[in-house]
N, C-alpha and C positions, 0 to 999 in steps of 0.2 A: 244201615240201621238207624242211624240220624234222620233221615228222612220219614221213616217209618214213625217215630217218637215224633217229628215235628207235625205230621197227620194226625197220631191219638191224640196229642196234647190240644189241636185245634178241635177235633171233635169232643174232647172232654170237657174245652172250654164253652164249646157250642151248649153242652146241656147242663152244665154249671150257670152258662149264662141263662139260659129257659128258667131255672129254678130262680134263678136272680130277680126275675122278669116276674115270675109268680109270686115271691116272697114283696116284691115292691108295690106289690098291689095292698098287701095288708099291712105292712111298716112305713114304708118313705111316703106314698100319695096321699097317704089321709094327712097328712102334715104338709105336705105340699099344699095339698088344695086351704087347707088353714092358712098358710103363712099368706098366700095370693090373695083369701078373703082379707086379712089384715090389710094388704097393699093397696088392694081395692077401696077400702074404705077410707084407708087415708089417705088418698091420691082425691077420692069426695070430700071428705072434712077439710082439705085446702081450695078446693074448686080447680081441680086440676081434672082436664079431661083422660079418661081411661088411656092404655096405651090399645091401637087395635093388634087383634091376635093376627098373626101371620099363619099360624094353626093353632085348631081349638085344643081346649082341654082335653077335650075324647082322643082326639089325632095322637096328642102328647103323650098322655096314659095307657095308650092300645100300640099303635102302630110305631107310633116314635120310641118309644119307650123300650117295643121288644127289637127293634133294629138295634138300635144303643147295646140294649144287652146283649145280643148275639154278636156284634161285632168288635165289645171289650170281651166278650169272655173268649171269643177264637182268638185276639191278638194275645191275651194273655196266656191262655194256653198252648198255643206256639212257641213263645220262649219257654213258657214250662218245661217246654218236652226237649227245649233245646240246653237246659241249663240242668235238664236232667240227667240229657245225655253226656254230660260233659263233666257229671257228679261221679256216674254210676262210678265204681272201682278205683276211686280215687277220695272223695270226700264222704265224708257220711257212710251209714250203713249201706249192706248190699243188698238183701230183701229189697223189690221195688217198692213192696207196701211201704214198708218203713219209709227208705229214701223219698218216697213220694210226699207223705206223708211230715217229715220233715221240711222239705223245700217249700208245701205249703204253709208250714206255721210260718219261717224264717220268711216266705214271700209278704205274709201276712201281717206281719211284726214290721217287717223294714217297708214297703211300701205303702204302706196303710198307716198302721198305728203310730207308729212315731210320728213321721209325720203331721198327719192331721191331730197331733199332741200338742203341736206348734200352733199351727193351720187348721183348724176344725173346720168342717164341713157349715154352709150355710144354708138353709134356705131361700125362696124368691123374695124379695123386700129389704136381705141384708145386705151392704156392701153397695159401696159406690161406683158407681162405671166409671168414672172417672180414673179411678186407683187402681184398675184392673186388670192390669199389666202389669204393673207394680207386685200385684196380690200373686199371681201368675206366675213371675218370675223368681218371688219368692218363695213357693211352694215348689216348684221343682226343683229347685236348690236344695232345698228340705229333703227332700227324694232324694236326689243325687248325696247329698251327704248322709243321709244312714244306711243309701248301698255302699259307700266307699268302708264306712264304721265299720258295716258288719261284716265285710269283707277282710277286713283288718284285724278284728275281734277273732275271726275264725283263723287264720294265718297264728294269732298269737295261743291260741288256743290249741293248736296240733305241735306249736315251736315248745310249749310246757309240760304236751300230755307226759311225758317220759322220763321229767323231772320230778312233776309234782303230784305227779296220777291224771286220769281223766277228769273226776271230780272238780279236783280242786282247779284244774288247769281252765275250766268250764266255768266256775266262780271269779277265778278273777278276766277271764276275757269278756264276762257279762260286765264285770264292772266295770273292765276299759269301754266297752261299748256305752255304759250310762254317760260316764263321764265326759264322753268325745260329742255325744247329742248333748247334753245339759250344756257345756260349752259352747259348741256352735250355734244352738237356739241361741244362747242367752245373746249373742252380738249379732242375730239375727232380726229384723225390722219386726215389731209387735204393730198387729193389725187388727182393730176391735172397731169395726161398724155398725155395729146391733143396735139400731134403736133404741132410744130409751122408754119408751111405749111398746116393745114389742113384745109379746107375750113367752117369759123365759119359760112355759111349762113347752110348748109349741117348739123353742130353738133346742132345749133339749132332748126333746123326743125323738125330734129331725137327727141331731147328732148322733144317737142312742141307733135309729132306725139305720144312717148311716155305715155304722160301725156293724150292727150286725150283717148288714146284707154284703156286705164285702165278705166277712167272716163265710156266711154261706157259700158266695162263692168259691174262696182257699178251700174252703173244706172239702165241699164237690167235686171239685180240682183236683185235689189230692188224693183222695182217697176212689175217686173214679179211675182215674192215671194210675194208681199202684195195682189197682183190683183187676185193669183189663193187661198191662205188661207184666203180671204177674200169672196170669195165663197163656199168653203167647210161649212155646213151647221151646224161644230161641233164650229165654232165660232163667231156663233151668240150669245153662251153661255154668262153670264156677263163673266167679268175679273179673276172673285176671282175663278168660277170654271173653266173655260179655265188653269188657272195654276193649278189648281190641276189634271186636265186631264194630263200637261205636263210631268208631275213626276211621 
């Protein structure tokens, strides 16, 4: 059955990523293609010759663009279906909808938003090559510490449900969770290369454009994955054998 899950979850990823791919043509490019005008021109206002394209804009925006998509959205949705599997009748609700639908906000939340809370998404023109490694290495630190958080958060969360209700037990593992990122950002390296000419309506919009098209994806993601394993006829089973199908 793990198998099974790790195939929808790659194909749900597949058209989570298509939609990614469509929504990035009217959010993320049109800000692309701005921030690259800015680079352009200021790369001329120095007398610094252009950089040449190894592929053009068209290449980037069409072809390169929907490879990208379809091959974060299968990778992503692979572990989906693997972290699904490994939920069902143990973590979280048993409805797939729901579980699905869960693992994507929580995917949502900790690999994305936090994160890039820290580390915002840039545009082309921001950020120094030089540092970029540096930038790199700190961001998936980022990562890795608010999967560990919420991982944490969640453990402390089912350790109270019995003590203090589900509620309350949810309040305060939200709060260990803030606290454990606001913490580790704060002695984490602050990285701010943005131009001081660069146009903030343009880096905002990008970040803005960023954040939703992720969000699009989780969504797709989730609520495609719940809608097509909640028709498969093998989980109608109760909970307690649905996980032991998954093992």
């Amino acid at each position: 059955m793990t198998r099974s899950l790790l195939l929808r979850g790659m194909f749900t990823g597949l058209l989570a990523g298509l939609l990614f791919f469509v929504a990035a043509h009217w959010l993320g490019e049109p800000q692309v293609d701005r921030s690259i005008a800015f680079e352009s021109a200021s790369a001329l206002a120095h007398g610094e010759a252009p950089e040449p394209e190894i592929y053009t804009r068209h290449t980037q925006k069409t072809f390169g663009l929907l490879t990208a998509a379809l091959a974060y959205g299968a990778s992503i949705g692979g572990i989906f279906g693997l972290v699904f599997a490994y939920c069902h009748g143990r973590i979280g609700p048993t409805r797939p909808r729901a579980l699905a639908a869960a693992l994507a906000a929580f995917g949502f939340l900790t690999l994305v938003f936090v994160p890039t809370l820290k580390y915002p998404a840039n545009p082309p023109a921001v950020g120094n090559p030089e540092t970029i490694g540096i930038r790199t290495a700190a961001f998936f630190l980022m990562i890795l510490i608010s999967i560990l958080a919420m991982v944490a958060s969640i453990r402390i969360a089912r350790s109270l449900t019995r003590r203090f209700g589900l509620w309350n037990a949810t309040l305060l593992a939200a709060a260990v969770f803030a606290i454990l990122i606001a913490a580790c950002a704060h002695f984490l390296p602050t990285i701010n290369e943005v131009p001081p000419t660069f146009p903030a309506d343009v880096l905002w919009r990008f970040r803005l454009a960023s954040w939703g098209l992720q969000a699009i994806l989780w969504a797709a993601l989730g609520l495609l994955f719940g809608w097509l394993t909640e028709r498969d006829p093998h989980w109608s089973l109760p909970a307690s054998a649905a996980t032991h199908a998954t093992l």
